[in-house]
N, CA, C and O of each residue as an XYZ file, in Angstrom:
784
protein
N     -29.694     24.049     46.999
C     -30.775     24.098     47.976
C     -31.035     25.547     48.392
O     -30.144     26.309     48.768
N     -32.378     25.875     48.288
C     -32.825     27.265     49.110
C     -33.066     27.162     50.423
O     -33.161     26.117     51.066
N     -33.152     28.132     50.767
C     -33.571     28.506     52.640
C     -34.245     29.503     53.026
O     -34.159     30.618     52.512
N     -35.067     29.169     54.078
C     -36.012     30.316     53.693
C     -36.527     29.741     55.695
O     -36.565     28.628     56.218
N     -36.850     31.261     56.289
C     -37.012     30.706     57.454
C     -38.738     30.511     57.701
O     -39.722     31.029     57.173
N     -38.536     29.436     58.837
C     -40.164     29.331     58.284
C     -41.245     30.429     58.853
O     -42.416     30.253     58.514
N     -40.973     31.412     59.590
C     -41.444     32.680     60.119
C     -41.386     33.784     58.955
O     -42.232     34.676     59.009
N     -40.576     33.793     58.043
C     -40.822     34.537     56.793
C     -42.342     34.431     56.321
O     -43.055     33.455     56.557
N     -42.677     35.395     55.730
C     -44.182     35.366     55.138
C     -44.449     34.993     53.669
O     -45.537     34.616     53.233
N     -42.837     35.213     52.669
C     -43.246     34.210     51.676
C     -42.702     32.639     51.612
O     -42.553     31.932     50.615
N     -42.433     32.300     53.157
C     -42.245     30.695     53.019
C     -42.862     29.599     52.432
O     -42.495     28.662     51.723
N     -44.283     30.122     53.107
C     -45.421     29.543     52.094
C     -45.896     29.495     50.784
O     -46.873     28.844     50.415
N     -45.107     30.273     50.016
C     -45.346     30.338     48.659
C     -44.111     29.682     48.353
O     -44.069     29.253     47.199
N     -43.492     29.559     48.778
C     -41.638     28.994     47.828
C     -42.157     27.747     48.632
O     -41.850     26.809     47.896
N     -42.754     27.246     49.701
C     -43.215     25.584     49.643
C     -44.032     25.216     48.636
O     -43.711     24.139     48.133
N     -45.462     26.007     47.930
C     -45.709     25.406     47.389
C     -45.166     25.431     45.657
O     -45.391     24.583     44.794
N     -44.344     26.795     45.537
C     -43.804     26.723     44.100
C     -43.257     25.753     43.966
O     -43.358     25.105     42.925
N     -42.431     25.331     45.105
C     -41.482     23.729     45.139
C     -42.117     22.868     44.674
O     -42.053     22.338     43.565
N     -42.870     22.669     45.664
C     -43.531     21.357     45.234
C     -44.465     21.365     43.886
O     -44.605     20.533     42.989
N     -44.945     22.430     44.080
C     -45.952     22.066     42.288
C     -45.045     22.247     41.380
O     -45.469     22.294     40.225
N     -43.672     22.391     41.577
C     -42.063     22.154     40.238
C     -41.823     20.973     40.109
O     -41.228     20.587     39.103
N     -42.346     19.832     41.389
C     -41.863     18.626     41.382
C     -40.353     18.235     42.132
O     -39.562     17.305     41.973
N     -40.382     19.502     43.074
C     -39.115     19.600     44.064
C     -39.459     19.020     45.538
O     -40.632     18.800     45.841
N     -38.575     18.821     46.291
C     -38.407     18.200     47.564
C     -38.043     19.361     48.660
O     -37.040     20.073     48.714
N     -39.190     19.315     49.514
C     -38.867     20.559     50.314
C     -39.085     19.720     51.835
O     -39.966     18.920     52.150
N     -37.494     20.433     52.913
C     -37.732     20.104     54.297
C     -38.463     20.668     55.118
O     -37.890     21.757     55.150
N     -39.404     20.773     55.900
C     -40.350     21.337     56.675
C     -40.743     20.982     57.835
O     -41.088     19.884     58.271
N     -40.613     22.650     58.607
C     -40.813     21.247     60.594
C     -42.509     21.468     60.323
O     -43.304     22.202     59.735
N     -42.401     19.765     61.572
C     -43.769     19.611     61.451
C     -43.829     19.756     63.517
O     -42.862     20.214     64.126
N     -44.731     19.417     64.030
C     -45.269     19.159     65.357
C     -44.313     18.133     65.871
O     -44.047     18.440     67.033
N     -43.637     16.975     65.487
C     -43.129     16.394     65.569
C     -41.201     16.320     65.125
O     -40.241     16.786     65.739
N     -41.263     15.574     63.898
C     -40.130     15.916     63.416
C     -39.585     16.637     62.314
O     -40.551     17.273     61.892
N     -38.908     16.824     61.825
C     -38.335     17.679     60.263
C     -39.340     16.522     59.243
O     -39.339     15.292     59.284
N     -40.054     17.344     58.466
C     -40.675     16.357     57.246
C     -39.979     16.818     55.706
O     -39.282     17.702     55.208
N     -40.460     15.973     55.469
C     -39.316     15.509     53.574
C     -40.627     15.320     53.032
O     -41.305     14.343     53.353
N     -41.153     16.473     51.975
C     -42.009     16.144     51.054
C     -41.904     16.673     49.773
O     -41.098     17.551     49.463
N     -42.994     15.965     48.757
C     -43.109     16.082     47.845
C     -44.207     15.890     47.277
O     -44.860     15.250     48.101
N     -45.181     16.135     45.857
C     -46.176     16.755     45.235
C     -46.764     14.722     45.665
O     -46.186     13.729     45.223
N     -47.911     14.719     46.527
C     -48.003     13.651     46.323
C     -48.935     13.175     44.834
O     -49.064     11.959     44.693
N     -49.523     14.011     43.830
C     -49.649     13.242     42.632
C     -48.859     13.344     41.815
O     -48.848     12.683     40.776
N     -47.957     14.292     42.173
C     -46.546     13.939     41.043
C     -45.846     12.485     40.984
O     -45.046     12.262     41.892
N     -46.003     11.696     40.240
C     -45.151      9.800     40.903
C     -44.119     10.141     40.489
O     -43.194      9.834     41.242
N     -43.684     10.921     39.141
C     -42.192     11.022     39.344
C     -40.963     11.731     40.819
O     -39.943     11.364     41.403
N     -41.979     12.983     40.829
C     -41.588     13.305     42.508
C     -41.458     12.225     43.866
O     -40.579     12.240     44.727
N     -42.608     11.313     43.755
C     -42.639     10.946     44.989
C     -41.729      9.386     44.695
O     -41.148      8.721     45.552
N     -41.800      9.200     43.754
C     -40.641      7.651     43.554
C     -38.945      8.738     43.634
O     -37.950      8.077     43.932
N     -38.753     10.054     43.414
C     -37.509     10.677     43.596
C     -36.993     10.666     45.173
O     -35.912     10.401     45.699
N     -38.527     11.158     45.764
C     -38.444     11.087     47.223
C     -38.190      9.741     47.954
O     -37.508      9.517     48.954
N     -39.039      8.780     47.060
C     -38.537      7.350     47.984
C     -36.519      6.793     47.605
O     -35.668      6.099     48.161
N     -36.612      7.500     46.562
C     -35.188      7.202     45.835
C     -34.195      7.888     47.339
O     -33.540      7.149     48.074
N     -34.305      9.480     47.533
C     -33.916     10.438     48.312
C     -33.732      9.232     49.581
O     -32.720      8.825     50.151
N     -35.074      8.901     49.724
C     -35.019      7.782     51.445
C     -34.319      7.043     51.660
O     -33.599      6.924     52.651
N     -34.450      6.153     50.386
C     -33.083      4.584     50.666
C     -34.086      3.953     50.732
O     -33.795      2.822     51.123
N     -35.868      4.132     50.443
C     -37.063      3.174     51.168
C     -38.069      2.671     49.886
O     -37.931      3.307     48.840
N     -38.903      1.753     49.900
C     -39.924      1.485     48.727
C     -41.426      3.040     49.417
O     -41.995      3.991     48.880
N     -41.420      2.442     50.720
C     -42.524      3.215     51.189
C     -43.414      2.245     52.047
O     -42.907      1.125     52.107
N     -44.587      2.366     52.719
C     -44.995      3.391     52.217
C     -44.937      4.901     52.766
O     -44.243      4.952     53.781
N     -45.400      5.986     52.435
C     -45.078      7.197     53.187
C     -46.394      7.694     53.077
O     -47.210      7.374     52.212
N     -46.561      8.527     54.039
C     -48.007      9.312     54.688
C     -48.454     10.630     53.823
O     -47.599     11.082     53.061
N     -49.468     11.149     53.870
C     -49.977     12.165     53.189
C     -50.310     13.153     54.239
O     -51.189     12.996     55.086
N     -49.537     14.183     54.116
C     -49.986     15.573     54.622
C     -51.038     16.353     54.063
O     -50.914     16.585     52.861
N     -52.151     16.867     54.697
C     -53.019     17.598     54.059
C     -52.936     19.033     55.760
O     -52.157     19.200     56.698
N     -54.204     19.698     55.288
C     -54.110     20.806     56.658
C     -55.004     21.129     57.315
O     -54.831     21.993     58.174
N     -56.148     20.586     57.137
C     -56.957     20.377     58.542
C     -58.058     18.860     58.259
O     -57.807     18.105     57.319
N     -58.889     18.678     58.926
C     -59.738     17.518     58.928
C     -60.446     17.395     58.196
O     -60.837     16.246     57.994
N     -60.944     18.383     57.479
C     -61.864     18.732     56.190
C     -61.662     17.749     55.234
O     -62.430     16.965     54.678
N     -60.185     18.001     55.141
C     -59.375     17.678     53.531
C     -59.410     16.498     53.936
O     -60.158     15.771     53.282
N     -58.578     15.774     55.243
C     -58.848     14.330     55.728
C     -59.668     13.798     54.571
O     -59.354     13.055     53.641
N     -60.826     14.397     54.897
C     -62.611     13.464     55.052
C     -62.217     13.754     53.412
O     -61.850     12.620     53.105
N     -62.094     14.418     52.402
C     -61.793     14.656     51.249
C     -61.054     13.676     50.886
O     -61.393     13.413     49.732
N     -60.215     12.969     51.222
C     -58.899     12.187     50.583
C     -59.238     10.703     51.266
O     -58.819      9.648     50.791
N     -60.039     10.797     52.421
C     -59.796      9.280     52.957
C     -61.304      8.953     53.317
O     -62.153      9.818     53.534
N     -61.511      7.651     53.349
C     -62.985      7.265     53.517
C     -62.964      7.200     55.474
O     -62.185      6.617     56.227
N     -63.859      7.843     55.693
C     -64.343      8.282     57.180
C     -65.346      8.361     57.767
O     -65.761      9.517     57.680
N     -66.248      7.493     58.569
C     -67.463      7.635     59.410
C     -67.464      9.023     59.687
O     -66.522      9.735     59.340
N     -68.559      9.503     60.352
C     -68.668     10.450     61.001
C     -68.583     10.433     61.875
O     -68.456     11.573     62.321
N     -68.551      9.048     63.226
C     -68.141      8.996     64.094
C     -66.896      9.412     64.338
O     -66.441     10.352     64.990
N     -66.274      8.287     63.506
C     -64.492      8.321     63.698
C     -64.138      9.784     63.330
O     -63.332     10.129     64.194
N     -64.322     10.718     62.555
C     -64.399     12.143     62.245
C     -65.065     13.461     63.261
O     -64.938     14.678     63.125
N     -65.736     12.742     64.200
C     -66.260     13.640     64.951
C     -64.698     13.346     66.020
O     -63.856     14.239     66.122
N     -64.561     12.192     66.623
C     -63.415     11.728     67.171
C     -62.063     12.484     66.969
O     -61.388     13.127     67.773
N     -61.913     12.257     65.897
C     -60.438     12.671     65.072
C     -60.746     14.356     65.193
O     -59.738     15.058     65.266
N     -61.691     14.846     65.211
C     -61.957     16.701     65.972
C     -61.278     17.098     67.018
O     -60.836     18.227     67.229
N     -61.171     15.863     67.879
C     -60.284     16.243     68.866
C     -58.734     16.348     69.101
O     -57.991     16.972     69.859
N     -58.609     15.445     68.093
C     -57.074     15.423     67.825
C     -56.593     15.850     66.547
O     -55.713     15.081     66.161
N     -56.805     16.695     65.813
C     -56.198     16.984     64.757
C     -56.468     18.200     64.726
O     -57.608     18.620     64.925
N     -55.382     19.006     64.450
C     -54.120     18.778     64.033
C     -53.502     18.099     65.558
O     -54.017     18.195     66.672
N     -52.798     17.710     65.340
C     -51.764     16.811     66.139
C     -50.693     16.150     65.384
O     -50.279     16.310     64.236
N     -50.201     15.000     66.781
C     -48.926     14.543     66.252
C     -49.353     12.986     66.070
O     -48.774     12.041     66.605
N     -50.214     12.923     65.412
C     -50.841     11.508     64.653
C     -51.022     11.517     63.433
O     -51.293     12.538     62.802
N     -50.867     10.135     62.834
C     -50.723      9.502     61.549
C     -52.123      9.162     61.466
O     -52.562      9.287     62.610
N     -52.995      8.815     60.729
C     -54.888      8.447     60.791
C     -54.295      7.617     59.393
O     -53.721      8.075     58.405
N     -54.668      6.255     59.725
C     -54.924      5.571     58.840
C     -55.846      5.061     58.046
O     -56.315      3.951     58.297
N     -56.195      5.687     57.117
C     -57.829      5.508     56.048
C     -57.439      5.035     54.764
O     -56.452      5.371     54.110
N     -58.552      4.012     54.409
C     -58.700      3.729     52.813
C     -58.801      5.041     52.051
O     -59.650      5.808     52.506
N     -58.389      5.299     51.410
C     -58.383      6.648     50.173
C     -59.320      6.415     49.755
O     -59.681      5.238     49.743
N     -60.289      7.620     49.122
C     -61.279      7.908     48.692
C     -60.723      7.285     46.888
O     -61.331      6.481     46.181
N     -59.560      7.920     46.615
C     -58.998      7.686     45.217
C     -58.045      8.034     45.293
O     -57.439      9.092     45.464
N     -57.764      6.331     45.050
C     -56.336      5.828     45.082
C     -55.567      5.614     44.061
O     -54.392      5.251     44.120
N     -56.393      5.896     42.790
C     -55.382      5.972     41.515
C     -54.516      7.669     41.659
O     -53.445      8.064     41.198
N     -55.274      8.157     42.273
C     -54.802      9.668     42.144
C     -53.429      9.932     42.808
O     -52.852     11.018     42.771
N     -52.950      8.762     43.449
C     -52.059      8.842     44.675
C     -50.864      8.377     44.251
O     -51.196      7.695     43.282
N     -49.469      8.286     44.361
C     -48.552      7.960     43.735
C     -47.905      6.165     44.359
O     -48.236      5.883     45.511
N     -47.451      5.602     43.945
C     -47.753      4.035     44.519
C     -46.923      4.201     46.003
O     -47.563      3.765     46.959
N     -45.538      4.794     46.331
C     -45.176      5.052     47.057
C     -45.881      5.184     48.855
O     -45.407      5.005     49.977
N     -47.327      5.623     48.265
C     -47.970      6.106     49.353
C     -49.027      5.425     49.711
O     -49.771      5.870     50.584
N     -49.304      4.035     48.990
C     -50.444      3.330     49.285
C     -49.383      2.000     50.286
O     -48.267      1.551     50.024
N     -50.266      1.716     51.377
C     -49.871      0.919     52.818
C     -50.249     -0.542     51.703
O     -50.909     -0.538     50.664
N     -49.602     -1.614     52.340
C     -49.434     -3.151     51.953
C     -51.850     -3.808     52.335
O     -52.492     -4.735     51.843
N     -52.219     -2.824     53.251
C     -53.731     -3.053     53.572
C     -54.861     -2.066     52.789
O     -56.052     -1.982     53.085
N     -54.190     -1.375     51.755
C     -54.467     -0.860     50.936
C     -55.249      0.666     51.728
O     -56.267      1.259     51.373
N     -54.137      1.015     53.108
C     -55.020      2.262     53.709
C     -53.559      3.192     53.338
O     -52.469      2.717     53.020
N     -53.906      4.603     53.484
C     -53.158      5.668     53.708
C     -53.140      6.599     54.787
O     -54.109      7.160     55.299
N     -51.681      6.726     55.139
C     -51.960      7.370     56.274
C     -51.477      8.347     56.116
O     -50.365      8.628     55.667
N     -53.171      9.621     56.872
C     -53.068     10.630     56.803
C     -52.566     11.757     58.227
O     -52.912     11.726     59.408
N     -51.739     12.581     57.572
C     -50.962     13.534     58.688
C     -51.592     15.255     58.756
O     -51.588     15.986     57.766
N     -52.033     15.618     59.929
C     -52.316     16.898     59.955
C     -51.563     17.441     61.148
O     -52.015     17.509     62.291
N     -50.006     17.932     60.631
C     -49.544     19.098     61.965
C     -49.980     20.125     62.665
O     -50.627     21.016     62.113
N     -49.749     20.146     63.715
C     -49.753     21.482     64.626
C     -48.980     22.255     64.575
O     -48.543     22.870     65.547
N     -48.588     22.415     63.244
C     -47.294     23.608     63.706
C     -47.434     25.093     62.548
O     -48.006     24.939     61.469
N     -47.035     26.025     62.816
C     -47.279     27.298     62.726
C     -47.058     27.655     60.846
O     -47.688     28.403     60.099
N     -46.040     26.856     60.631
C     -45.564     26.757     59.275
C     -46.963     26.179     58.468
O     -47.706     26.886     57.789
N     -47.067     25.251     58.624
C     -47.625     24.194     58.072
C     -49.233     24.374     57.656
O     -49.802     24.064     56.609
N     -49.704     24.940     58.772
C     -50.866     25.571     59.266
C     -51.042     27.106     57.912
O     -51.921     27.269     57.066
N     -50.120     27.757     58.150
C     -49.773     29.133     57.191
C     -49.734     28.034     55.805
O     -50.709     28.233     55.081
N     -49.199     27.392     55.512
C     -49.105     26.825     53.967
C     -50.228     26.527     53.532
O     -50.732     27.030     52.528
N     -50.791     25.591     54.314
C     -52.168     24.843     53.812
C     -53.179     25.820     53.845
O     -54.172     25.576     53.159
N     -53.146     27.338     54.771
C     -53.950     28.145     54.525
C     -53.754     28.630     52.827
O     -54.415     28.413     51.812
N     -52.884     29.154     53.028
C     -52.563     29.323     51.586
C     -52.843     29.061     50.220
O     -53.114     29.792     49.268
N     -52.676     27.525     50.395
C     -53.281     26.659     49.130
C     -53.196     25.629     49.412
O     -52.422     25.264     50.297
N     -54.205     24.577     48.545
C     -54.486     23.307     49.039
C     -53.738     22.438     48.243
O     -53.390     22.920     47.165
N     -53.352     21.145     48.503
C     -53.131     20.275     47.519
C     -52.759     19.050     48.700
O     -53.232     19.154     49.832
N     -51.737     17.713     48.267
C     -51.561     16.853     48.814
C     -49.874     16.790     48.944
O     -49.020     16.783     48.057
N     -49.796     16.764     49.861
C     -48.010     16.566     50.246
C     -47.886     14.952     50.863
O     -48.504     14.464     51.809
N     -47.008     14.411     50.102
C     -46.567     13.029     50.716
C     -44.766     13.394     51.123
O     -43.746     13.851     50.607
N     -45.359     12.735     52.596
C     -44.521     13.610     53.238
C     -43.719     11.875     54.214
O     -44.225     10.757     54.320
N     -42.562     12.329     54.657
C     -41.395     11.598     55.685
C     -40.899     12.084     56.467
O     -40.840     13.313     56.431
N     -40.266     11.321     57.617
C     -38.857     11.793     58.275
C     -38.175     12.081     57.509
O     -37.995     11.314     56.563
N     -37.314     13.653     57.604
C     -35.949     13.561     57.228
C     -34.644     13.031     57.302
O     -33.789     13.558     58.013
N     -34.402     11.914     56.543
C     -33.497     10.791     57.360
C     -32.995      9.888     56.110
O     -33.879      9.808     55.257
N     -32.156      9.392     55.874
C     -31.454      7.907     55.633
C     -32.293      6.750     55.909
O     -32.194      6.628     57.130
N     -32.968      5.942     55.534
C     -33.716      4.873     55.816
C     -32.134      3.931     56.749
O     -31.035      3.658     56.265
N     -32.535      3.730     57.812
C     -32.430      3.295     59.134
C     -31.090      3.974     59.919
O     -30.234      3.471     60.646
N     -31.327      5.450     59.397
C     -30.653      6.377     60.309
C     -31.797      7.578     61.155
O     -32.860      8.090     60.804
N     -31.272      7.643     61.929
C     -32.193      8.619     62.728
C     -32.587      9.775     62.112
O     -32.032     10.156     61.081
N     -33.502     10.388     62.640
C     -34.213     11.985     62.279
C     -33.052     12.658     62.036
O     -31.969     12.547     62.610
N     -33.378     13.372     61.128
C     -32.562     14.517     61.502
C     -33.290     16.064     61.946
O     -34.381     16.252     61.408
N     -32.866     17.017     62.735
C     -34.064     17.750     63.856
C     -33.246     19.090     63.696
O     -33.752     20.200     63.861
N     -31.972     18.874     63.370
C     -31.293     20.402     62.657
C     -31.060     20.859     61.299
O     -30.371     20.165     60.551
N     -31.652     22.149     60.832
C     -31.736     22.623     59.838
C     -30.197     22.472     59.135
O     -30.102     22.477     57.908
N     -29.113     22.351     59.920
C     -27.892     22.561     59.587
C     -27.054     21.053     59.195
O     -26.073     20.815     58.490
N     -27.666     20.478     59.750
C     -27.691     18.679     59.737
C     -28.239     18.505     58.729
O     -27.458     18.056     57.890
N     -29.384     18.657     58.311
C     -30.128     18.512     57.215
C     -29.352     19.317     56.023
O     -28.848     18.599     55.158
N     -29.245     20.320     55.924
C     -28.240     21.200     54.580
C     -27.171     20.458     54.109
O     -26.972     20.303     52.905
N     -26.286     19.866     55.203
C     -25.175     19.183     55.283
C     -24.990     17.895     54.303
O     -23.968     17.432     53.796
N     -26.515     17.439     54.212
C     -26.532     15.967     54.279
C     -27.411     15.469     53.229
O     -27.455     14.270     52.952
N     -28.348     16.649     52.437
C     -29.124     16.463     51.689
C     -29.271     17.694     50.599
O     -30.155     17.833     49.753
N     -27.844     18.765     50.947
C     -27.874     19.829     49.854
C     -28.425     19.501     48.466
O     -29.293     20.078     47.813
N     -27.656     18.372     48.178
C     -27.780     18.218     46.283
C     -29.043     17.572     46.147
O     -29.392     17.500     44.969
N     -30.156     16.883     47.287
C     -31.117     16.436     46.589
C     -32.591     17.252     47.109
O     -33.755     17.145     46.722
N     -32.017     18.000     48.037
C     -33.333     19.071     48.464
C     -33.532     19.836     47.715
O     -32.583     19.694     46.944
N     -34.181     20.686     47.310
C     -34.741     21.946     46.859
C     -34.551     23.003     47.785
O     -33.700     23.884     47.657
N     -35.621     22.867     49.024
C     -36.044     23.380     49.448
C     -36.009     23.079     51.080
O     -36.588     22.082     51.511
N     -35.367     23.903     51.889
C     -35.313     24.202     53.595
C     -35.892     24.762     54.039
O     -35.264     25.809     54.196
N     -37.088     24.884     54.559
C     -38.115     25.804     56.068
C     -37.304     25.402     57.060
O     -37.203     24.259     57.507
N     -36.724     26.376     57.395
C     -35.821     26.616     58.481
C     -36.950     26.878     60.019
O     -37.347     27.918     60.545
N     -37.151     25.617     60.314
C     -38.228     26.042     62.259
C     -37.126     26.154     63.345
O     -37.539     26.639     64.397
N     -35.402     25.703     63.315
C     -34.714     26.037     63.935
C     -34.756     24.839     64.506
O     -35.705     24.162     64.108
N     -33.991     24.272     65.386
C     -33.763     23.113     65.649
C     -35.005     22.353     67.374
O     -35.156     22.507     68.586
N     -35.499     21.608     66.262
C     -36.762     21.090     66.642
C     -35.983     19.910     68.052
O     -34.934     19.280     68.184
N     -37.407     20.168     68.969
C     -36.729     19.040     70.245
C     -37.116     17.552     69.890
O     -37.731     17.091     68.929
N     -36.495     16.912     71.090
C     -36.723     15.259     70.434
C     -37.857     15.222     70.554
O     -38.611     15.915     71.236
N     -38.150     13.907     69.490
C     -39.759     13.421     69.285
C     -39.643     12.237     69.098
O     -38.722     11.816     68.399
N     -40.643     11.322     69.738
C     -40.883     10.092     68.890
C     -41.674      9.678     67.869
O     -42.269      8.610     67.729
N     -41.585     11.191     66.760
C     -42.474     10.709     66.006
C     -43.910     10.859     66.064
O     -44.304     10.990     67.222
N     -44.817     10.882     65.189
C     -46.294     10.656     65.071
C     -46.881      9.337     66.071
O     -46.222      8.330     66.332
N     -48.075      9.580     66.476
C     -48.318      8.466     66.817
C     -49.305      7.934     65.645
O     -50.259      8.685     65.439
N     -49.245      6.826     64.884
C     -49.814      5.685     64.103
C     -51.021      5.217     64.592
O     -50.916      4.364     65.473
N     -52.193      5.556     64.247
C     -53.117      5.476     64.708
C     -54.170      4.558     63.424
O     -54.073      5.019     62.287
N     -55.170      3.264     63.615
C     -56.094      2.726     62.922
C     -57.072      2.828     63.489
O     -57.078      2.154     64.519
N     -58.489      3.710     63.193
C     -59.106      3.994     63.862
C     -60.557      3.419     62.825
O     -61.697      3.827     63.045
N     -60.196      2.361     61.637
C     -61.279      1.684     61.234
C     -61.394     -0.012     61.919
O     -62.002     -0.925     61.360
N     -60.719     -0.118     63.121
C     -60.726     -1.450     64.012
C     -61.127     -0.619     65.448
O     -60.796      0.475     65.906
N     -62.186     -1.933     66.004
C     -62.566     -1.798     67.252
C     -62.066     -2.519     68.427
O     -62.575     -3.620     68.639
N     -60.989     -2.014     69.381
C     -60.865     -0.904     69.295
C     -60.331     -0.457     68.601
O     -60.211     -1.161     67.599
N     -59.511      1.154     68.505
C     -58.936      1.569     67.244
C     -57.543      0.848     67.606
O     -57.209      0.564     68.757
N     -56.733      0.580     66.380
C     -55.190     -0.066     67.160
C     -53.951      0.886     66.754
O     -53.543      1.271     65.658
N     -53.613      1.059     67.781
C     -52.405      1.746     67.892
C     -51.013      1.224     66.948
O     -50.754      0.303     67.723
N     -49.978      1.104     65.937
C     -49.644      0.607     65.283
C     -48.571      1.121     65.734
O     -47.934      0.168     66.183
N     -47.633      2.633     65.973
C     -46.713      2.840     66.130
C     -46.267      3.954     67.109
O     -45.695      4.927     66.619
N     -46.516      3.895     68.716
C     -46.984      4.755     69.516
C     -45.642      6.216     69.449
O     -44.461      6.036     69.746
N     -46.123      7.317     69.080
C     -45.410      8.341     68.795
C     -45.624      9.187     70.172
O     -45.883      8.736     71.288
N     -45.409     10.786     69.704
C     -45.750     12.138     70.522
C     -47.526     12.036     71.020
O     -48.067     12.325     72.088
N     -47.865     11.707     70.234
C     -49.501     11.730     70.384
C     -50.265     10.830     71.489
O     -50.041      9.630     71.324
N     -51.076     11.117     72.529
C     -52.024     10.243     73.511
C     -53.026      9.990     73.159
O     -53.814     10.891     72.874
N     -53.383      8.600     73.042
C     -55.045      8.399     72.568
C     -56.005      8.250     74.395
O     -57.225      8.097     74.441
């Protein structure tokens, strides 16, 4: 596993060399430590669900609302809406524009995907950088808790990470808030950090 802090200026390039290698890189998000990988790589992202202990499904990171509207089918209402909150610490649940493109891992049982745009300083610097699709998780054991220290995380996932963005040890979170915002009203699915 590499390390690399996420205030370094080539962090952002060793995230995305990772991932376009088909490697697994940890990264703080607004919320909690995220676990991703190339989301059209399927061999990557079935490695990553392997990594979890989980089938899925798991969320798609992109880096601002633009890309959203790019990857997921979106009113312009609900998109003028979602202006206000994104980046944030919400999950947006949308039908994919194209969903063959997506690795199976990441398509929901209602055939939506949910999309993630952080607030955080790292993340923000990457996606400036270069674009692509990260299918992304908690860093965790499927039905063990977050893990929120860089040192916890090294410990526990050396041999199957790649890759550590070190944000330093992130405070508690509950998570994204899970948001369906193609039902009226929109329904709240899994209430996180985020206020609607």
């Amino acid at each position: 596993m590499k390390r690399v802090a996420a205030t370094d200026p080539v962090a952002p390039v060793m995230f995305w060399q990772t991932i376009r290698a088909g490697g697994l890189v940890a990264y703080p998000t607004d919320t909690l430590y995220g676990l991703g990988a190339d989301a059209e790589n399927h061999i990557a992202a079935e490695y990553l669900a392997e990594v979890k202990g989980r089938e899925g499904p798991f969320s798609v990171m992109v880096g601002h609302l633009e890309r959203l509207e790019e990857y997921g089918l979106v009113s312009t209402e609900i998109a003028d809406k979602l202006a206000g909150m994104l980046p944030g610490p919400y999950t947006i649940l949308l039908p994919p524009r194209c969903p063959e493109k997506l690795s199976s891992p990441i398509m929901g049982l209602k055939g939506k995907v949910g999309f993630r745009v952080p607030r955080h300083p790292f993340i923000q610097a990457a996606f400036r950088k270069a674009r692509g699709l990260v299918i992304t998780t908690s860093v965790n054991r499927a039905g063990q808790p977050p893990l929120q220290d860089p040192e916890a995380i090294q410990d526990q996932f050396k041999e199957q990470i790649d890759l550590l963005v070190d944000g330093g040890v992130l405070p508690p979170s509950r998570g994204s808030t899970v948001v369906d915002p193609t039902t009226i009203p929109w329904q709240v699915i899994r209430q996180g950090d985020g206020k609607l």
